[in-house]
N, C-alpha and C positions, 0 to 999 in steps of 0.2 A: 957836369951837366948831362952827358950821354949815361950815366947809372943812374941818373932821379926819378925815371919813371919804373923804375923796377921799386926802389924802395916805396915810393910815392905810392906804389899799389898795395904794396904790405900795408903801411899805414893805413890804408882807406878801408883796406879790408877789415881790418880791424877795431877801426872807427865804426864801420858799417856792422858790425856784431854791437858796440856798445849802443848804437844806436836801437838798436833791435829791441837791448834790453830794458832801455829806456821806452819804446813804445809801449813795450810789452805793459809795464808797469802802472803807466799813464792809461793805459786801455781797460785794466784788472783791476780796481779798488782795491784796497786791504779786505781783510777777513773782519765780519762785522762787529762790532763794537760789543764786547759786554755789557756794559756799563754804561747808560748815555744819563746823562745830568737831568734830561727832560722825559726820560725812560720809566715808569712804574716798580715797583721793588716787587718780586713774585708774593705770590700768596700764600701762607703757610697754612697747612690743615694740622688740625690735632684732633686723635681721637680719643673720645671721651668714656673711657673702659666702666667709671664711676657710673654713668648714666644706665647700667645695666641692672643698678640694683633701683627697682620701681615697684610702687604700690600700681597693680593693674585696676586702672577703674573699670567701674562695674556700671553698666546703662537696664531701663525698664527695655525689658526684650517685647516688642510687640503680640498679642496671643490673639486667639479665637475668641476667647475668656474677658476679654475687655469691655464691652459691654456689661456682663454679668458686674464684674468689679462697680463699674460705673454707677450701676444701679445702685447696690449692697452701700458704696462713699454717701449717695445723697440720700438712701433710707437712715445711716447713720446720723448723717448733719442733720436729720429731721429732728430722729431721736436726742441727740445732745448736740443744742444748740447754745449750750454755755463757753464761751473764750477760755483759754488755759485759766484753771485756778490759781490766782499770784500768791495771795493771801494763803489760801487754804497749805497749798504746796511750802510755804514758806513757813510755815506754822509746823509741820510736818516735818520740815528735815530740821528744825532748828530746837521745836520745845512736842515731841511727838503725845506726851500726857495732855497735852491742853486740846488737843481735834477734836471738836464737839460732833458729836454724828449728825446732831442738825445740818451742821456745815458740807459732811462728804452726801446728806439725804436729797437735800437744797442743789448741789451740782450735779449728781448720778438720780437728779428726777425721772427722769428718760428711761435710764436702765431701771429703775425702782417699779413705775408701771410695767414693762414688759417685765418684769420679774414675776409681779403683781400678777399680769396674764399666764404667764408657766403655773404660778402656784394654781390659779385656778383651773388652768388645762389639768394639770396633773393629778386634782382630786376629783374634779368634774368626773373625767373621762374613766377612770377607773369603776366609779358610784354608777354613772350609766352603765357602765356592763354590768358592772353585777345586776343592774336591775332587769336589764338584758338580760342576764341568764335566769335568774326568777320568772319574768314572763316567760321565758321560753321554756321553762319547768315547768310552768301551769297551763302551757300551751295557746298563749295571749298575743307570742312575737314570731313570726318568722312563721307563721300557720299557712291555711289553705284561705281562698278566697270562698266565701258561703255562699255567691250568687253570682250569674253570667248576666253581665251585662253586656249593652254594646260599645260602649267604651273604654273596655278593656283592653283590647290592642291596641288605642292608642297611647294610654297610661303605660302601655308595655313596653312599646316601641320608645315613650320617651323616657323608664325609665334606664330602658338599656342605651342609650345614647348619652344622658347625663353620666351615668358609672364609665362608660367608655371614655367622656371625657376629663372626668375625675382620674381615671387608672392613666389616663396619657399625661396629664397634668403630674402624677404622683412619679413614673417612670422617667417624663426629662427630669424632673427635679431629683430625681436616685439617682440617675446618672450625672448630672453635673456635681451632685455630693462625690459619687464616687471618685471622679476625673480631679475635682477640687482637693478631696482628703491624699490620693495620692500624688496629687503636686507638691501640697505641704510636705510630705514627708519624704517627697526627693529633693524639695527645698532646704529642709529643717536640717538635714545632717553637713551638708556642706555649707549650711548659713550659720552652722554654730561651730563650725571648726574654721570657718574665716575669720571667725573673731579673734583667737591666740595668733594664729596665723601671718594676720595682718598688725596686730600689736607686733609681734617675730619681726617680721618683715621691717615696722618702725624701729624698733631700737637697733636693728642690723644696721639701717640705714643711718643713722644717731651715730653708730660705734662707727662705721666706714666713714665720717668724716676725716679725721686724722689721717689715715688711710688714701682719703680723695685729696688731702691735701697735699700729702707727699706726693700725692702721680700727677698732679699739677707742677709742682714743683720740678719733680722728674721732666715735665713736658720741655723744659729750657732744653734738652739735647735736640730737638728736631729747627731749634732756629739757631742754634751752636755748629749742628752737620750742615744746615745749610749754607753760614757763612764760614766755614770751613772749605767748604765745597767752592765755595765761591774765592776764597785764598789759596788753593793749590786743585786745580781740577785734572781729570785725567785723560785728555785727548793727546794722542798719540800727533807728534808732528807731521807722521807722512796721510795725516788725516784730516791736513788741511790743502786738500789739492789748489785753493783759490791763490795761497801764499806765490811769491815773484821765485822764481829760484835761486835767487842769490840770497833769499832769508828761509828756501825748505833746508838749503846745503846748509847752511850757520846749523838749522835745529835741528836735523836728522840725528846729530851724533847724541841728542838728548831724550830719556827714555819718554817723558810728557814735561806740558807746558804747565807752569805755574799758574791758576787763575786767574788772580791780581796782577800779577809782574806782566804775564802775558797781555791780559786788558790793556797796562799802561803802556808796554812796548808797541804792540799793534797801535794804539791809538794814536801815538806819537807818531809813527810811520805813518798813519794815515792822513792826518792834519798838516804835516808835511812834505809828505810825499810832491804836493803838486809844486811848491812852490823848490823844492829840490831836484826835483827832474824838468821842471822847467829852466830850471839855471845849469844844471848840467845840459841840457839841449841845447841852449843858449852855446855854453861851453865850446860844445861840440861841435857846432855851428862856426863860430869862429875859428878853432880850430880849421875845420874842412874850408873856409875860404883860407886862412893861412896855406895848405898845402895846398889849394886850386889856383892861387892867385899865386904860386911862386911857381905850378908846374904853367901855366900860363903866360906869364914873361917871360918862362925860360921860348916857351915854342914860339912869343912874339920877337924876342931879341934873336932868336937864330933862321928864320921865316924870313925876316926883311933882311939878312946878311944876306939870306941862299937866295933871294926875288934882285936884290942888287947885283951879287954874283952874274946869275940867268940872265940880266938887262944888259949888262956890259959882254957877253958875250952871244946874244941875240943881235944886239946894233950892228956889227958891221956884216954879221952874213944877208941882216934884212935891208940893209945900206944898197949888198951887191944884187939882192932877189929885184930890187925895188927898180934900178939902170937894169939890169934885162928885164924885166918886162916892161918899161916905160919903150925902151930899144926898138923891143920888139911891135910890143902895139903900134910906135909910131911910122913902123916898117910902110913904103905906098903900097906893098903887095898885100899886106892884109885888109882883108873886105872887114868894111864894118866894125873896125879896131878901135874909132875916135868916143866910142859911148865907153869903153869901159877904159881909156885912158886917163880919165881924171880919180878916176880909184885907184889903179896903179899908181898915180904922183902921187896920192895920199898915204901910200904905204908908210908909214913909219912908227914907229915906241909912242908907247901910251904911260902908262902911271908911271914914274919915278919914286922908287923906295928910299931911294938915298936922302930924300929931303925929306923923311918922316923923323919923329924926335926919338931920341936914344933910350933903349933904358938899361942900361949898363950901369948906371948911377946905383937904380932900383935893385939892381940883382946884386951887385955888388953889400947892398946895407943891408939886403937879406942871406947873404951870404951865411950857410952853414947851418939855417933855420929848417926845422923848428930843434932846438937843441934838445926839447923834451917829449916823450912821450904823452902824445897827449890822449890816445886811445888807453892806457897801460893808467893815466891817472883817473882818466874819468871812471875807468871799471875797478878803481882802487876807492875814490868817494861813496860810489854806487854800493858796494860793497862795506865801505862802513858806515852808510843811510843804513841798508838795510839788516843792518847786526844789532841796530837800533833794541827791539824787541828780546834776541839772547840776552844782549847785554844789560836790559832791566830784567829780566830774571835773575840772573848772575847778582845785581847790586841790592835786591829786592829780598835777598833769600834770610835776613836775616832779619828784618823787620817783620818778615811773613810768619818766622817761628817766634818773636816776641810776642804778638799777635794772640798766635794759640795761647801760648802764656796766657796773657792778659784774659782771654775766657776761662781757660781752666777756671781763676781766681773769680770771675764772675759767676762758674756757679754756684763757688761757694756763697756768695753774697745770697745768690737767691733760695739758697738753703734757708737762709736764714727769714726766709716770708713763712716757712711752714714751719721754725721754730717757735716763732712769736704769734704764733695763730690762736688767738684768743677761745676759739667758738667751743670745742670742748667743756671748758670749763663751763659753759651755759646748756649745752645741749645734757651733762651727764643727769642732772635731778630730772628732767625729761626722761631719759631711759630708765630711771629708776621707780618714776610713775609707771610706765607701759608695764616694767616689771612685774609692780603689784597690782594693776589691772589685769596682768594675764594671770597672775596666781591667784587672786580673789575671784574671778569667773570662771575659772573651772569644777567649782562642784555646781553652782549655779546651772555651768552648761549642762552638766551631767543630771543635774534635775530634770532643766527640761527636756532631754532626749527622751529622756525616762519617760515621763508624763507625755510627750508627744508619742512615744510607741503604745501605750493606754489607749491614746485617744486614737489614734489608728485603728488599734483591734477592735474598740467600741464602738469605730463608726463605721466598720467593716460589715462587723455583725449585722447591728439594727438595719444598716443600707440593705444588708442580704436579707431579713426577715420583712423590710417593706418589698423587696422583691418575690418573697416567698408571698405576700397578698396578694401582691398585681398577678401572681401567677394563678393566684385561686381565685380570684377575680377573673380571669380570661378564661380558666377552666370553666369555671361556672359559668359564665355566660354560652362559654360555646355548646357545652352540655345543654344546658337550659334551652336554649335557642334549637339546637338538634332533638331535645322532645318534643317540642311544642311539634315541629313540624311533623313529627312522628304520629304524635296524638290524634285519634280518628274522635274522639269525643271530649271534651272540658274534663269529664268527672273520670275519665278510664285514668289509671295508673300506669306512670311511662318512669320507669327508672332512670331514664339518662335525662328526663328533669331533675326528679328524687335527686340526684346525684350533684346535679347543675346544682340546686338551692343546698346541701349540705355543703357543694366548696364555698359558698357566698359565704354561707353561714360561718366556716374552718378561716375565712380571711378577716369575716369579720372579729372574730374571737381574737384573733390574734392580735387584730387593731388595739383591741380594748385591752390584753393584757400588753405589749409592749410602748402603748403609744407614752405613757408618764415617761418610761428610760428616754423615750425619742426628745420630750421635752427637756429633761433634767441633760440629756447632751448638749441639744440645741441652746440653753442656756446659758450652761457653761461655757460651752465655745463663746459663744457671741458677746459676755460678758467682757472673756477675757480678750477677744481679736477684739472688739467694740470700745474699749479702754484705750486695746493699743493705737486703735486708727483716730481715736476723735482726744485723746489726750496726749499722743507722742506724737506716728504720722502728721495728723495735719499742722499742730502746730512746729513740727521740726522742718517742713515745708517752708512755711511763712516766717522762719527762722526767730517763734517767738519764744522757744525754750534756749535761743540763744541770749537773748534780747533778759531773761529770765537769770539765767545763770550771770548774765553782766551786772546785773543790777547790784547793788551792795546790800548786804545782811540779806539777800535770799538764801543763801548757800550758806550752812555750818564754816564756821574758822578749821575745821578740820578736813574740809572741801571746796578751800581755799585753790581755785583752779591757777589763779593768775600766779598766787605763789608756785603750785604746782610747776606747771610748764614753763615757770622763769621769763614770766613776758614783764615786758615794760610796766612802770606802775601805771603810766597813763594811757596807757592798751588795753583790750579786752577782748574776750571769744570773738563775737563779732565781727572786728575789725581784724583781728588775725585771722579770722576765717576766708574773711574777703581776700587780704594782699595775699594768702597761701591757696586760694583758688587762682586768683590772677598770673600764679608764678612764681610771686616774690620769693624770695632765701630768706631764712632766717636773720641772714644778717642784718637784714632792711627791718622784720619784723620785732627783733631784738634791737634794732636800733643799736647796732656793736660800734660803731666809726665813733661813736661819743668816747668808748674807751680804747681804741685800736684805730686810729688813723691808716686804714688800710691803701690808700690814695699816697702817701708818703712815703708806705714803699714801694710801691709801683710806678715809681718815677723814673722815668730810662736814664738822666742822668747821672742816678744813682750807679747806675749798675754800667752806663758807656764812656764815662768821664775818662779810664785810662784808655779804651779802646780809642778816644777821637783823638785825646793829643799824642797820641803814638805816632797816629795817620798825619794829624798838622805839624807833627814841628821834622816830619822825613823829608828829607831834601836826598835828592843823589845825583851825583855825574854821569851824563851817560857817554862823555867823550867827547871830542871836537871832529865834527866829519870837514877832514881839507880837501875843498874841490879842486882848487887849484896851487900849486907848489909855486915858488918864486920863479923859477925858471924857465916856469910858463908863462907866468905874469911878465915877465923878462921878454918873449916873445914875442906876446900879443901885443907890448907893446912899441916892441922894434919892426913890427909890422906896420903897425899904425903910423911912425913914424918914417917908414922906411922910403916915402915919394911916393905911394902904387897913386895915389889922388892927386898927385900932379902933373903926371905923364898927361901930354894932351893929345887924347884918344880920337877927337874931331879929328884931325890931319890923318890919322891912321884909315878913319872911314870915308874921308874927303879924296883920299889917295885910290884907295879902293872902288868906288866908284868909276874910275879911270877904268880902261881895259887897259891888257898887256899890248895888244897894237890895237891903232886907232881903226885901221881897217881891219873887215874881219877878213881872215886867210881864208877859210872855207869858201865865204859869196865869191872872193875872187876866183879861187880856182876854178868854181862852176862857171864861173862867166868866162874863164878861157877857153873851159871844156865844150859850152856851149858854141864860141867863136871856130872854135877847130871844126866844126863839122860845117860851119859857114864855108869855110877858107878853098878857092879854087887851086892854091897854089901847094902844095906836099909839102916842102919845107917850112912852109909858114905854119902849117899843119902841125907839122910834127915840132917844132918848137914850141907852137902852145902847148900841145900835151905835155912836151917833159916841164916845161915853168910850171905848168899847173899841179903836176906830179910833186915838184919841188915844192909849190904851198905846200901840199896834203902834208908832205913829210914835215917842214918845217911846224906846222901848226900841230900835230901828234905827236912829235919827239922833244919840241922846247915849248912852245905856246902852252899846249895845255898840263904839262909839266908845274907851270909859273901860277895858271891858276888853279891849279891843286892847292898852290902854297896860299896861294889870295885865300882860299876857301875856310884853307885851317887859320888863317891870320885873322879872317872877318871872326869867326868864333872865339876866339881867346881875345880881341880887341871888345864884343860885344859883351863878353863876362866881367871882362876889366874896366867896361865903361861901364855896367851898372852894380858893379860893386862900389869902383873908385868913391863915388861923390859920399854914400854912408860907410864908410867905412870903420872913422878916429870915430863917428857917434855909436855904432855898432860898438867899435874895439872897448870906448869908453863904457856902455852901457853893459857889456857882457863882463867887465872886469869889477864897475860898481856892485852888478847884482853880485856875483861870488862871494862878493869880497861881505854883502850886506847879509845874503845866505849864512855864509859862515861864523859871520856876528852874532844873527839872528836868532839862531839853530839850537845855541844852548838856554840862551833864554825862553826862546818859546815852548822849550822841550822842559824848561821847569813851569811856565807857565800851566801847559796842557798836566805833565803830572800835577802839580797840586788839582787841576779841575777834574782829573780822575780820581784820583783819592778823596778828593769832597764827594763828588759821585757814588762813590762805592761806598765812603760815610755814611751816606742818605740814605742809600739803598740798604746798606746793614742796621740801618739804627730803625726802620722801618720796619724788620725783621723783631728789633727787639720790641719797639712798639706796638705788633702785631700780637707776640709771644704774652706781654704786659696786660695788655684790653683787655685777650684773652683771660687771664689769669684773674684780673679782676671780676670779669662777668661771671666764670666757673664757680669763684670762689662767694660771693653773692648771691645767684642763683641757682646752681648744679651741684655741685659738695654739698652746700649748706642749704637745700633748696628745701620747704616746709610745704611744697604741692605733697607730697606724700601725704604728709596728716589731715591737709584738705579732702584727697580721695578718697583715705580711709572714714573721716564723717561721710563723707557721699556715701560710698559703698555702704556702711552700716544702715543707712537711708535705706538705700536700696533693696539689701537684704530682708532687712526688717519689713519693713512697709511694702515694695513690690511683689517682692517674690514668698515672701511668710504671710505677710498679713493680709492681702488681696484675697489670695485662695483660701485664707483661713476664714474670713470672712465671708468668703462665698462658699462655703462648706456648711457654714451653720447656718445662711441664707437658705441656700437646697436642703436641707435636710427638714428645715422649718415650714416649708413649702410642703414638704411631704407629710408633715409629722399635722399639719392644719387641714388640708385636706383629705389626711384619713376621717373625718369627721362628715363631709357627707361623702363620701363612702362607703362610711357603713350604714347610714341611713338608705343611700341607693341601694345598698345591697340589700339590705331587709327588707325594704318592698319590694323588692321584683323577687325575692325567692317565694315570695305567695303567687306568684305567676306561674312561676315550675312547676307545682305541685297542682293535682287533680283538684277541680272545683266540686265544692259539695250541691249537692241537688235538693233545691227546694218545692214543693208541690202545693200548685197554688189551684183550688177548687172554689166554690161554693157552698156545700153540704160534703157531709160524709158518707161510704158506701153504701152504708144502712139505708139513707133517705134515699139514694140516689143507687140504684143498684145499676142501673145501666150508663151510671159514668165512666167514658172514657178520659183519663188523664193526659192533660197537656205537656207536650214538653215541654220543659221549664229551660232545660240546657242544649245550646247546639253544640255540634261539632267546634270546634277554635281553629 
């Protein structure tokens, strides 16, 4: 019993570290969850390398020029206001001998009159000059004015303001020709080489399906890396500072943790964690009253020996303290002695130890307890709790490489989606058309570059020869205008008129020899842009050349479009044209799932069936963690049984209550010390002092000696009274949990793996599910996507109609402008060149010299 509290401290000490490690645990969580069942599966991105091959659509670019367009669209809807010819057109490409010209006379009525108007501009205008230059040979046009009137300056003034506004009218109109013919021809060369171009572009795009379909295919590696990634990941163990350290020490010695294995280990640690360090605490708990409650008896059973010892050897010296001072006080000589004689008679022993209950019984049945270590097992449970997680990687390892296995083999499966991929087969007579559209329009093209660099240098010229007017027109006028004001009289000769009326005359001339070429351009043009806008443009707008070519027997068996592009029989332009604006794939507009159930292979069971029952039918051991060995269970319950709950601890306290003497020594000695200095007599004197001296000592060398012992007796009686009464339900309760722990531990530890493994199930098959959508919207819409063929109709739109035929049409608009009001032009210019030139003088008399010899002659002309 004198070496139990040395061991007893070891023990505790040691108990007091596993205790540590248990809080530690219980305060730290695990490291969080991978994998939680109510968790979302990440999102997988794929990039789509296919998507780079695109037809660029083409938009009308906003201009300055818009208006002008605008105008040129509604003077044509004036002119040809007939709907597409069905009839006529259809007659045309099917039996072309039978087109009665009545029929093309009857539609291009419009252009027929404005034709009607060129022919007669062009002979008109030619006849008038010559006649023009006849009169002006005979000196009948462009002459002098024969008489000054007073209305001449205003006829003057207004006809220099009409030419001024005719030359300003003629000059925007040159320049919006100019601005117009060179738009066309920065137009025309990259709007005829977008056409092979973007055919190019379509059959590229045609031939890169296969292509697309393979790197779709290909795409299964990024949700293959992912659930790889998520079966063997690579965090290093000492890079989870969260982990307890009794599970960093386990993993340290391992270079990283297993994904999966790791997920299930942790998780299983985590889920049990609480209810395992609770029962180890529990453990421990009892435990620590085991050694508290035997180091406790021991101090109660040897405390009331040494309190019984100290009473029987206190009695008789306080028997003899008790007769001398009773002696004394009752001395006649001491003064004032009778007040504190009834406390001296009261002197005697208080508590009695001897009559407390024994526990000798108790120490005896605990004898040699606790036989096991019970700090040495709890950090050996602790310890394999938390090897929980090594030890499913360890069991895990080989499930984890069947695993890869089982994908390897799945991606052969989905190999097999881009072996059976029908769409080739339908897309190749498509590339074989673009083929011979782009071989067949290139001499076409090559024509009309040709013919548009003609029309360029032709409209180049004429535009510069009506500039070459307007400049002889502003010569002249400015000439003209600078004589006049020169001139001191009508009829004087001023050359820089002379000169004014010859440039009138040199623009007029040239009106009349160039104006038919300005017609026979402006015709042409507008013929052929006036065709294109009111017979292609508008109606490829109102998509009725679609609506045209749907129809049956318009279109030759030999332009056979629907055969062509290998659309549905009960499809048409139209309708392909719409689902391939909107986006649709080919596949939708081929309608392919009638012979390629493509939904069939894209079914995740296909391809996860051995990945799930690999995961459901794994069971693994992960070991039995023993928290407690028999021969603790041996202990605890020779504890329980051992009497501590029937010792009756009441008497120990009812005892205690008692003082060691019933009088206190101290009050009395004071009260002798006080009598002494009453006392008249010496002796009596001095024998109170030394009695009372005699308390002091008796009460500091045994008295308080006894209740030292009271003091540690009250504390280990007060531990043992409130442990005693729960103790067998404690002892019972801490040996059921273990024992239910223990049970428990491997079932719930397969419970939780399969719910991580379902977990990780979900979460993987979500991946392939993800992978699958994927594959089928690419494969639908993006590989096989026929928006391309939609752009390129837009674009040709575009080309044609926006950026060609707008400014081609407002080229022979401005130039038509120019080429009609050269007409009075030259009429303003032939009258006012009789303004420039000197007035002839008329002489207006009554008689002649002869009768009239002293007639002075009037002037007939004044100055101007």
């Amino acid at each position: 019993a004198d070496g139990a509290p040395g061991s007893l401290l070891a023990t505790s000490g040691a108990m007091r570290a596993a205790g540590l490690l248990l809080a530690w645990a219980l305060l730290h969580p695990a490291a969080s969850q991978q994998c939680h069942p109510t968790s979302p599966g990440g999102v997988l991105r794929f990039t789509d390398r296919h998507a780079e091959i695109r037809v660029p659509a083409l938009h009308r670019v906003p201009s300055s020029l818009d208006p002008l367009y605008g105008l040129v669209r509604r003077c044509l809807d004036l002119i040809q206001q007939n709907p597409l010819p069905t009839e006529l057109l259809r007659t045309a490409l099917n039996d072309p001998g039978s087109v009665r010209t009545s029929q093309v006379v009857q539609y291009e009525l419009g252009y027929v009159v404005c034709a009607a108007v060129a022919l007669l501009f062009t002979v008109a205008v030619p006849v008038a000059g010559m006649c023009f230059c006849y009169c002006r040979s005979r000196r009948r046009c462009g002459g002098r004015l024969r008489a000054h009137r007073r209305s001449l300056g205003c006829r003057r003034r207004c006809l220099l303001a009409c030419l001024s506004f005719t030359s300003l009218i003629i000059l925007i109109s040159v320049t919006c020709a100019f601005v117009t013919s060179q738009r066309v021809k920065g137009q025309m060369e990259p709007g005829l080489g977008a056409v092979p171009s973007t055919l190019r572009t379509l059959r590229q795009h045609l031939a890169n399906v296969p292509q697309g379909v393979q790197m779709v295919v290909d795409k299964f590696e990024v949700p293959r890396k992912q659930i790889i990634s998520d079966l063997a990941g690579k965090r290093r163990a000492g890079q989870h500072p969260e982990l307890p350290p009794g599970i960093k020490e386990v993993l340290t010695g391992r270079r990283c943790l297993a994904g999966l294995s790791r997920s299930v280990g942790l998780s299983i640690h985590a889920q049990l964690k609480a209810m395992t360090y609770a029962a180890l605490a529990d453990l421990q708990d009892r435990a620590g009253d085991l050694q508290t409650s035997l180091h406790h008896l021991q101090i109660l059973h040897r405390t009331t020996r040494a309190l019984a010892a100290a009473r029987a050897e206190l009695e008789p010296a306080l028997r003899e303290r008790r007769r001398r001072v009773v002696a004394l006080l009752d001395d006649p000589r001491c003064t004032s002695c009778a007040s504190v004689l009834g406390r001296a008679q009261s002197l005697e022993l208080g508590a009695d130890y001897g009559k407390v209950p024994s526990v000798e019984k108790v120490l005896k049945a605990l004898a040699g307890l606790p036989r096991s270590d019970f700090a040495e097992m709890i950090r050996q449970g602790n310890g394999t709790f938390n090897s929980i997680p090594e030890l499913a990687v360890e069991r895990m390892a080989q499930v984890i490489q069947d695993l890869r296995d089982d994908l390897a083999r799945t991606a052969d499966k989905v190999q097999s989606i881009a072996d059976g991929f029908p769409l080739p087969d339908y897309t190749r007579p498509v590339s074989e058309a673009l083929l011979r559209a782009e071989e067949r329009s290139q001499p076409y093209l090559r024509e009309v570059q040709r013919f548009e660099r003609y029309r360029w240098i032709a409209g180049t010229v004429l535009c510069s020869i009506i500039l070459l007017i307007l400049a002889c027109n502003v010569t002249g006028m400015a000439l003209g205008a600078y004589g006049l004001s020169k001139r001191e009289d009508p009829s004087d000769y001023e050359c820089r008129g002379e000169a004014g009326a010859k440039f009138l005359l040199i623009g007029v001339g040239l009106a009349f020899l160039f104006s038919w070429l300005l017609i026979l351009l402006v015709f042409a043009t507008f013929l052929v842009g006036g065709n294109i806008q009111t017979l292609v443009c508008r109606n490829w707008v109102n998509q009725e050349i679609y609506k045209f070519i749907d129809t049956p027997g318009n279109l030759p068996p030999s332009m056979n479009l629907t055969r062509e592009l290998n659309l549905r029989r009960d499809s048409n332009l139209s309708s392909a044209y719409r689902e391939c604006k909107s986006g649709a794939g080919l596949w939708e507009v081929l309608q392919l799932d009638r012979s390629y159930e493509l939904d069939e292979h894209l079914k995740t069971p296909k391809y996860t069936a051995d990945f799930q029952k690999r995961l459901g039918d794994f069971t693994v051991n992960l070991g039995d963690v023993r928290l407690l060995r028999s021969e603790g269970r041996q202990d605890l319950e020779t504890f329980a049984r051992s009497g501590v709950d029937e010792v009756d601890y009441g008497r120990f306290q009812e005892e205690m209550k008692n003082p060691v003497v019933q009088t206190s020594l101290p009050g009395l000695a004071r009260n002798l010390e006080g009598l002494q200095k009453m006392q008249r007599n010496g002796t009596v004197a001095r024998r109170l002092a030394a009695e009372a001296r005699a308390l002091w000592q008796m009460q500091n060398s045994t008295v308080q000696s006894q209740e030292a012992l009271v003091a540690k007796l009250g504390e280990s009686v007060q531990f043992l009274s409130r442990l005693a009464p729960h103790l067998k339900e404690r002892v019972k309760r801490t040996l059921a949990t273990t024992a239910s722990v223990e049970a428990q531990l491997p079932v719930q530890a397969q419970q939780i793996l399969r719910q991580e493994l379902g977990c990780f199930t979900r979460k993987e098959l979500r991946y392939f599910t993800q992978y699958l959508n994927w594959v089928g919207q690419t494969l639908r819409e993006d590989v096989a996507s026929c928006q391309p063929l939609a752009t390129a109709l837009d674009n040709g739109r575009v080309i044609l109609c926006d950026r060609i035929a707008d400014p081609w049409n407002a080229f022979w608009f401005s130039l038509g402008c120019c080429t009609f009001f050269l007409i009075p032009n030259i009429i303003f210019a032939v009258r006012l060149t009789k303004h420039f030139r000197p007035i002839r003088n008329r002489l207006i008399s009554t008689g002649s010299e002869e009768t009239c010899p002293f007639h002075i002659p009037r002037v007939t002309a004044l100055k101007l």
